[in-house]
C-alpha positions as CSV (number, residue, x, y, z in Angstrom):
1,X,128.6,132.6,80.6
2,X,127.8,131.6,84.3
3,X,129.2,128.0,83.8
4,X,131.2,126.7,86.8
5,X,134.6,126.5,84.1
6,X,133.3,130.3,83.6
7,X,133.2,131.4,87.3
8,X,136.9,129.5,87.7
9,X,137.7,131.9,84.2
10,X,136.3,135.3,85.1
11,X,138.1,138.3,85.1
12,X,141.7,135.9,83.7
13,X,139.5,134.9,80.5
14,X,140.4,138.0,78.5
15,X,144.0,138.6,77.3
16,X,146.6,140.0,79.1
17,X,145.0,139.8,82.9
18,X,146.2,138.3,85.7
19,X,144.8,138.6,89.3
20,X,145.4,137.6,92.9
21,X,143.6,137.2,96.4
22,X,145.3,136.5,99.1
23,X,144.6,136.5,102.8
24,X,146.2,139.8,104.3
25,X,144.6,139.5,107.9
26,X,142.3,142.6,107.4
27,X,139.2,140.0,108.3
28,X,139.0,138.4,111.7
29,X,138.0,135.5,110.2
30,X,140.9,134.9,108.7
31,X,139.7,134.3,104.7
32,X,140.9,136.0,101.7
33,X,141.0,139.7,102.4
34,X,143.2,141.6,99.1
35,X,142.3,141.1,95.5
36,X,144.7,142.4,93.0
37,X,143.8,142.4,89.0
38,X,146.2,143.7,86.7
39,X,146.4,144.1,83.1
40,X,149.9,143.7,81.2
41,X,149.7,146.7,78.9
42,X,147.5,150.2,79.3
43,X,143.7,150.1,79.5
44,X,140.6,152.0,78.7
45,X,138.9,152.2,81.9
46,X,135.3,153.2,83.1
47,X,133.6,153.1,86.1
48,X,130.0,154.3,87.6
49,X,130.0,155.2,91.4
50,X,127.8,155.2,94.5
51,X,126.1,158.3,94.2
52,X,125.5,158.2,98.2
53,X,126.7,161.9,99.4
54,X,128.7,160.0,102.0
55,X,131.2,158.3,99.5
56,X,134.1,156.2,101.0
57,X,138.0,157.5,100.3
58,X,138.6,154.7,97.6
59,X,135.6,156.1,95.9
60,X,137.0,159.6,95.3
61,X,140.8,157.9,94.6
62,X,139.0,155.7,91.9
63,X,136.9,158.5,90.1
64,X,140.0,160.1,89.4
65,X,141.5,157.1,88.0
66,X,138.4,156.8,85.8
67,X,138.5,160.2,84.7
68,X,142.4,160.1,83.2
69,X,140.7,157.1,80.9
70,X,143.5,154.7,81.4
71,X,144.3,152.1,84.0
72,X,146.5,149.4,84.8
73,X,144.9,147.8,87.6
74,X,142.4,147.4,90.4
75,X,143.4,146.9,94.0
76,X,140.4,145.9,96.5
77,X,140.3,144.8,100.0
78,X,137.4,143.1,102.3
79,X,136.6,143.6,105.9
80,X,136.9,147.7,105.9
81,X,135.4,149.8,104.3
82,X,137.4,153.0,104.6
83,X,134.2,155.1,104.5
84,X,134.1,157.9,107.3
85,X,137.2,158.0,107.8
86,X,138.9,161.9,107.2
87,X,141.8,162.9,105.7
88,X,143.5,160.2,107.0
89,X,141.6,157.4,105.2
90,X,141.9,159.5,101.9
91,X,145.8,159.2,102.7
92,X,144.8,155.9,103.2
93,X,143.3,154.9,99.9
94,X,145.8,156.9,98.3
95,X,148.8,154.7,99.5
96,X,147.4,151.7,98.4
97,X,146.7,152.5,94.5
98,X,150.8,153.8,95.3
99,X,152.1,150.8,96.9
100,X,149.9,148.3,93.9
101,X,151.6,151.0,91.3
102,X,155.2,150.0,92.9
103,X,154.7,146.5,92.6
104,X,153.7,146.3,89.4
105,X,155.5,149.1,87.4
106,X,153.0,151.4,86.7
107,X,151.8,154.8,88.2
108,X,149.1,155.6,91.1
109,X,146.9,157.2,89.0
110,X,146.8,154.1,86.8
111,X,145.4,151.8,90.0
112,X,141.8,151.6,90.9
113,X,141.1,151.3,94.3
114,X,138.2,149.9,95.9
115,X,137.7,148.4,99.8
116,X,134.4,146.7,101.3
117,X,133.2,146.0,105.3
118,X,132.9,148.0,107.9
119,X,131.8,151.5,107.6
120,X,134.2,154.4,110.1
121,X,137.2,151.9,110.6
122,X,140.8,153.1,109.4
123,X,142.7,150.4,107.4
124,X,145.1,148.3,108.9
125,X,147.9,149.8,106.8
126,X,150.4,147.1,108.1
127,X,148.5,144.2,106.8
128,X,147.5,146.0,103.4
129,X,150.9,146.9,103.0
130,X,152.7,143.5,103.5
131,X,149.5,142.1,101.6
132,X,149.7,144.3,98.1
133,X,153.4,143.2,98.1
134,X,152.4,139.3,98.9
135,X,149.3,139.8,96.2
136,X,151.8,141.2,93.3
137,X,154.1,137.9,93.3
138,X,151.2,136.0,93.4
139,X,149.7,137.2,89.9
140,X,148.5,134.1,88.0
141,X,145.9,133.6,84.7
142,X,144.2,131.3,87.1
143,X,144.1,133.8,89.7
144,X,140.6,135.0,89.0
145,X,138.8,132.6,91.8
146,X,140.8,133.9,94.7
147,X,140.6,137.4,93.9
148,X,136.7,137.0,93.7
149,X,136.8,135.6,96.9
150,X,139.0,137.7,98.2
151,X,136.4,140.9,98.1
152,X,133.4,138.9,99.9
153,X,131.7,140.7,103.1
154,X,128.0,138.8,103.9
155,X,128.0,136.9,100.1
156,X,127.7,133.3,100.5
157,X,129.6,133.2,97.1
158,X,131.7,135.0,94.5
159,X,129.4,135.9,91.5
160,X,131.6,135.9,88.3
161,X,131.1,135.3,84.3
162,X,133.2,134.7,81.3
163,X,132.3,134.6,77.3
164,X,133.6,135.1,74.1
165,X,132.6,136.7,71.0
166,X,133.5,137.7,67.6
167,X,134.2,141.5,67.0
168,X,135.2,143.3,63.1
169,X,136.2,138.8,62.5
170,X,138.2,138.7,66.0
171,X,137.8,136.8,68.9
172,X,137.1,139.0,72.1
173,X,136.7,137.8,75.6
174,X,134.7,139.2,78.6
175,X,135.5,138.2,82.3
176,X,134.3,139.9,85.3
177,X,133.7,139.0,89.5
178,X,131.1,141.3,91.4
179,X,130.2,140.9,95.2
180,X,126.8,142.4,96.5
181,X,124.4,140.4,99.5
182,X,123.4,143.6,101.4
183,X,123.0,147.6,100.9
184,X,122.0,146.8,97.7
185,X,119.7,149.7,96.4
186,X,121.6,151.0,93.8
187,X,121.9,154.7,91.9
188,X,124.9,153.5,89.8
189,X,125.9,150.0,90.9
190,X,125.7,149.3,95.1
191,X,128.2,146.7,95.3
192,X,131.6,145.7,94.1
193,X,131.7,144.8,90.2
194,X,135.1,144.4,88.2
195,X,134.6,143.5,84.5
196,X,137.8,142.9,82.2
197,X,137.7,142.5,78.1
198,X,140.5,142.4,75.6
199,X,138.5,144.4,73.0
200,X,139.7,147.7,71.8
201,X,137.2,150.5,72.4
202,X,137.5,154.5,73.1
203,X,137.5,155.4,76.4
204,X,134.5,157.6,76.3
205,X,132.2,155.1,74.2
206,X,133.7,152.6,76.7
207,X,132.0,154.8,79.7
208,X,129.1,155.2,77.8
209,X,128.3,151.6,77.6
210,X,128.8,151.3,80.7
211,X,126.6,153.6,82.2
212,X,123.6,152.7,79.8
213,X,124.6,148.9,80.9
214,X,124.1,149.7,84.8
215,X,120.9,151.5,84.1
216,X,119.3,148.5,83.4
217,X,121.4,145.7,84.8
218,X,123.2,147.0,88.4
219,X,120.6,149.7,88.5
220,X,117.9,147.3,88.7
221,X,118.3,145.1,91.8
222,X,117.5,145.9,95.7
223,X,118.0,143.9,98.7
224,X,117.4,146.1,101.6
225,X,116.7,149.7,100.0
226,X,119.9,150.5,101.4
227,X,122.7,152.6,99.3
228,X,126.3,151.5,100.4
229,X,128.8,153.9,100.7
230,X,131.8,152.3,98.7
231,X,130.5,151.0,95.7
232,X,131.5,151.0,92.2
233,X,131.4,149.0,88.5
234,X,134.5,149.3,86.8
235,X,135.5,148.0,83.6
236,X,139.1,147.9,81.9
237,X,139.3,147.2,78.3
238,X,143.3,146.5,77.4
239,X,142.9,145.6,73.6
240,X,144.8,142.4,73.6
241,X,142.5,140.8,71.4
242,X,143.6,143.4,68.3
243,X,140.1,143.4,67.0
244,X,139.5,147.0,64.9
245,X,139.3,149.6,67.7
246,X,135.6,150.4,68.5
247,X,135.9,154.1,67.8
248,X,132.3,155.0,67.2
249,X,128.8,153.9,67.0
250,X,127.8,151.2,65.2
251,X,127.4,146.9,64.6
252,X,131.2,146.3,67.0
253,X,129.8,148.8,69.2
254,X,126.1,147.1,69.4
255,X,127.8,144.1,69.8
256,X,130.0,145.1,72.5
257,X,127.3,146.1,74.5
258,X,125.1,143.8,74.3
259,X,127.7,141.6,75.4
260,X,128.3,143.5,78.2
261,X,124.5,143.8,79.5
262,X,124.5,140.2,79.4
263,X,127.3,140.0,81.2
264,X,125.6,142.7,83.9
265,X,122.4,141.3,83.9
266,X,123.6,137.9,84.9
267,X,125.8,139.6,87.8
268,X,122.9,141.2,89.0
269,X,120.2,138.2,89.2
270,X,122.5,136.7,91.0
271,X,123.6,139.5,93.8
272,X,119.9,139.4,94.2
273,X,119.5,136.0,94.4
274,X,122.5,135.8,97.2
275,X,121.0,138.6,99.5
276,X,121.4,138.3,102.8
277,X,119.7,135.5,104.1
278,X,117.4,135.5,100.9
279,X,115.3,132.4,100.3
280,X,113.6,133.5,97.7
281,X,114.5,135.1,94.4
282,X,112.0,137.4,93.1
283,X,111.5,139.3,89.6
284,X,109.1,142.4,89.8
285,X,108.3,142.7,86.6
286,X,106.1,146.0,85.4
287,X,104.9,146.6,82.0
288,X,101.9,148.7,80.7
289,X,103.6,151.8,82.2
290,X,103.8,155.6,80.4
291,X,107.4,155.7,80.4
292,X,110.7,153.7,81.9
293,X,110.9,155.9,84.7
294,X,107.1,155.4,86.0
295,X,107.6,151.1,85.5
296,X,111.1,151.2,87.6
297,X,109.8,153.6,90.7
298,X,106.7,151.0,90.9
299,X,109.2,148.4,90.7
300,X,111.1,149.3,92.9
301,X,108.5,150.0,95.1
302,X,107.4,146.7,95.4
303,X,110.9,145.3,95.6
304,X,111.6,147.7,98.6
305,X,108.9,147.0,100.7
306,X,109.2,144.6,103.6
307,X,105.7,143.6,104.1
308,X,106.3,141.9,100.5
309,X,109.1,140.9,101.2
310,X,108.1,139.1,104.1
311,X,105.5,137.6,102.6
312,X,106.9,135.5,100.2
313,X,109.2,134.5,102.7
314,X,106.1,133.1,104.8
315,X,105.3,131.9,101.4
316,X,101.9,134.0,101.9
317,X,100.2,134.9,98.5
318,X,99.0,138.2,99.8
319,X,98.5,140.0,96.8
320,X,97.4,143.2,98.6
321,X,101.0,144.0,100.2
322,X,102.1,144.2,96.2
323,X,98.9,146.6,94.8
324,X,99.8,148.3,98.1
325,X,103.6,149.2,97.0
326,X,102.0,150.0,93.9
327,X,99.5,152.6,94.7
328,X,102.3,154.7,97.1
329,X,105.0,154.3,94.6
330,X,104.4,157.5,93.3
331,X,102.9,156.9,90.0
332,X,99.7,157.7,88.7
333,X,97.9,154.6,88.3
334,X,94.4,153.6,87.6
335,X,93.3,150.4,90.0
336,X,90.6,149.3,87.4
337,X,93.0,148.8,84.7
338,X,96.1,146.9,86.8
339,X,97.1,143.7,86.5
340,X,98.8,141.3,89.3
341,X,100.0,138.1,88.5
342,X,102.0,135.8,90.9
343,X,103.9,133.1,88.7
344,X,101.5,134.1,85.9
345,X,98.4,133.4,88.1
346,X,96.3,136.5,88.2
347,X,95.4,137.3,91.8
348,X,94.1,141.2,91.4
349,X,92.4,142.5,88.5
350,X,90.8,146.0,87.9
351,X,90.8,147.0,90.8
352,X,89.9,143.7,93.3
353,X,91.3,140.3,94.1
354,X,90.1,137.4,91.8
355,X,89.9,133.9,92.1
356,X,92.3,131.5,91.2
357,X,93.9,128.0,92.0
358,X,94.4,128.0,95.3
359,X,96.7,124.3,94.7
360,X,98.6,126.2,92.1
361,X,99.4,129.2,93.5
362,X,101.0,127.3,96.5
363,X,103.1,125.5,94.1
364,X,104.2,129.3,93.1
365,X,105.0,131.0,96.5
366,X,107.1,127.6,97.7
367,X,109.8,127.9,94.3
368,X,112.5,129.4,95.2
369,X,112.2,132.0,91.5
370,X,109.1,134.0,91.9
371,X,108.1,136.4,89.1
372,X,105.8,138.7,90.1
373,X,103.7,141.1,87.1
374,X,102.3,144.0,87.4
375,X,100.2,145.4,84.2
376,X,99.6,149.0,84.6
377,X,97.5,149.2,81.2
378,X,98.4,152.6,80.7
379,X,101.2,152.5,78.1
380,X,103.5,150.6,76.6
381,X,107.1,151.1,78.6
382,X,108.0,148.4,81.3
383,X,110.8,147.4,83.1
384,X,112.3,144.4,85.4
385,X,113.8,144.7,89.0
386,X,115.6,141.9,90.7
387,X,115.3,141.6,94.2
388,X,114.5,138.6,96.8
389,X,112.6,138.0,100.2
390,X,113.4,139.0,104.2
391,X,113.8,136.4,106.2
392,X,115.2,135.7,110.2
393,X,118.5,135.4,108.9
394,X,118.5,139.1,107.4
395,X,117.9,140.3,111.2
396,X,120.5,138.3,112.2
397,X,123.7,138.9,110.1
398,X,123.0,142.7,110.0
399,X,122.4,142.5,114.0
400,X,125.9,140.8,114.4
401,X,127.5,142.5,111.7
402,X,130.4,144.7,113.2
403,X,133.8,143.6,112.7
């Protein structure tokens, strides 16, 4: 699914869907800038949305989209955000789901729209013009490696997938390309993820999958504890395949979402893997908790903070930053019946540190995938957050990040 052949695949695998990135001069560094995904015939489209109260125009453009329960296409640009931007920017966002609906036959309110950079910058409407034009002739099945590029900010590469399965006896395919490295603390999805599948599902049971996928896939990653302003997961499902449509619950629809989760969860390990200036990859996983809720807030609350963070960077086994960013998380907890375990080496039990192989456990904090568990002993819900380390490098691309 996150094969090389699958990444050069991606959102082109699944009938019916062509894409484009080109290089519209939006960046000053001159790389691909303009994606452009379209499908051939009328989609099912869903989408889950940055639920920061300072949403970007391209946000409000493609809620609408999603809310009609059709689309035709997705139309994203790097380099500026369009967030903060007025009236103007909404006009802004607006034109472009118009001008990708001129050049490629189908309506504005059939175009998702999406843009990623700098935050309080208008677009340059000149370039993004010229460059929708230049991405619609340039539509191609193999298209799917540019356009991933094409929507980069701080990523030090495009995260995509592909697979197929069997649906009701047919073949279906799933492709998708995602970008995420910083202001990644998500309540919906904080980056930019476009999935495409040539299954025929409902609208509504399509948005329903979705959201339940984000909740535990998109919804489970942090970088920074920042919430972007701009960010969305959109999926378009165009039927090509001619499988039975999915029109209720049941085995097609279990199978299309588990697909899908997969699909997500593989997205997301890597956005966290890719964080800005990451060196480490870390899984905070919590189990032994009362509910879902309780194990992701002390998940998260671990993931979040930078003294842990910056530990593992310093590849520092200090166990008391995590029962730290446990005890504030804001869960009851009981310190006598918790658990922490770095790379399955227990280093505090019930309620004070332990001792352990000193040898191994520097083995542990020098891989670059560290899994860190925390056993609550209090129930039996648990859940998994993605995240990865602080290091120099963070400081200095978010220091020297403004154009």
């Amino acid at each position: 699914m996150f094969s090389d052949e699958a990444a050069k695949k991606g959102i082109t695998f699944p009938k019916g869907f062509t894409a484009a990135g080109i290089k519209a001069g939006i960046k000053k560094s001159g790389n691909l800038d303009l994606a452009l995904i379209y499908s051939d015939r009328a989609a099912a489209v869903a989408g889950t949305f940055t639920k920061n109260q300072v949403a970007a125009a391209p946000v409000y453009v493609s809620k609408d989209v999603v809310h009609n329960g059709t689309a035709r296409a997705i139309v994203a640009n790097a380099g500026c955000a369009n967030a903060c931007t007025g009236e103007p920017g909404l006009a802004d966002a607006e034109e472009m789901g118009m001008l990708a609906g001129q050049a490629l036959g189908c309506q504005a309110k059939e175009v998702i729209v999406a843009s990623t950079g700098v935050i309080g910058v208008r677009l340059p409407m000149e370039k993004i013009r010229a460059g929708i034009k230049e991405a619609a002739a340039h539509l191609s099945p193999e298209g799917s490696e540019a356009a991933g590029q094409a929507i980069l900010t701080t990523d030090t590469y495009s995260k995509a997938g592909a697979t197929e399965i069997n649906i009701g006896g047919t073949k279906v395919r799933f492709g998708a390309i995602a970008k995420g490295s910083g202001m990644i603390q998500p309540d919906m999805a904080t980056m930019l993820a476009f999935i495409t599948t040539d299954a025929a599902i409902e609208p509504s049971l399509l948005q329903e999958a979705l959201t339940d996928v984000v909740g535990v896939t998109f919804n489970m990653i942090s970088i920074d504890g920042d919430m972007s302003t701009n960010d969305m997961a959109v999926v378009m499902a165009n039927g090509a395949a001619g499988n039975p449509k999915i029109a209720r619950k049941g085995p097609e629809y279990d199978i299309f979402c588990a697909t899908l989760r997969a699909l997500c969860t593989g997205l997301a390990q890597r956005i966290a893997a890719d964080g800005e200036g990451a060196t480490k990859f870390l899984t905070i996983e919590v189990t032994g908790a009362k509910s879902f809720a309780d194990a992701k807030q002390v998940a998260m609350s671990v993931a979040k903070s930078p003294l842990v963070k910056t530990a593992f960077f310093g590849e520092d086994p200090n166990w008391g930053r995590v029962i730290c960013a446990v005890g504030y998380a804001g869960v009851p907890m009981t310190p006598e019946k918790t658990v922490v375990k770095f790379g399955g080496i227990p280093v505090y039990v019930h309620g004070t540190g332990t001792s352990f192989d000193a040898a191994a456990l520097d083995k542990v904090m020098e891989a670059h995938d560290i899994t860190v568990t925390i056993d609550l002993g209090v129930g039996e819900a648990a859940a998994t957050v993605w995240s990865c380390d602080f290091s120099y490098e963070y400081v200095k691309i978010n220091g020297e990040y403004h154009t």
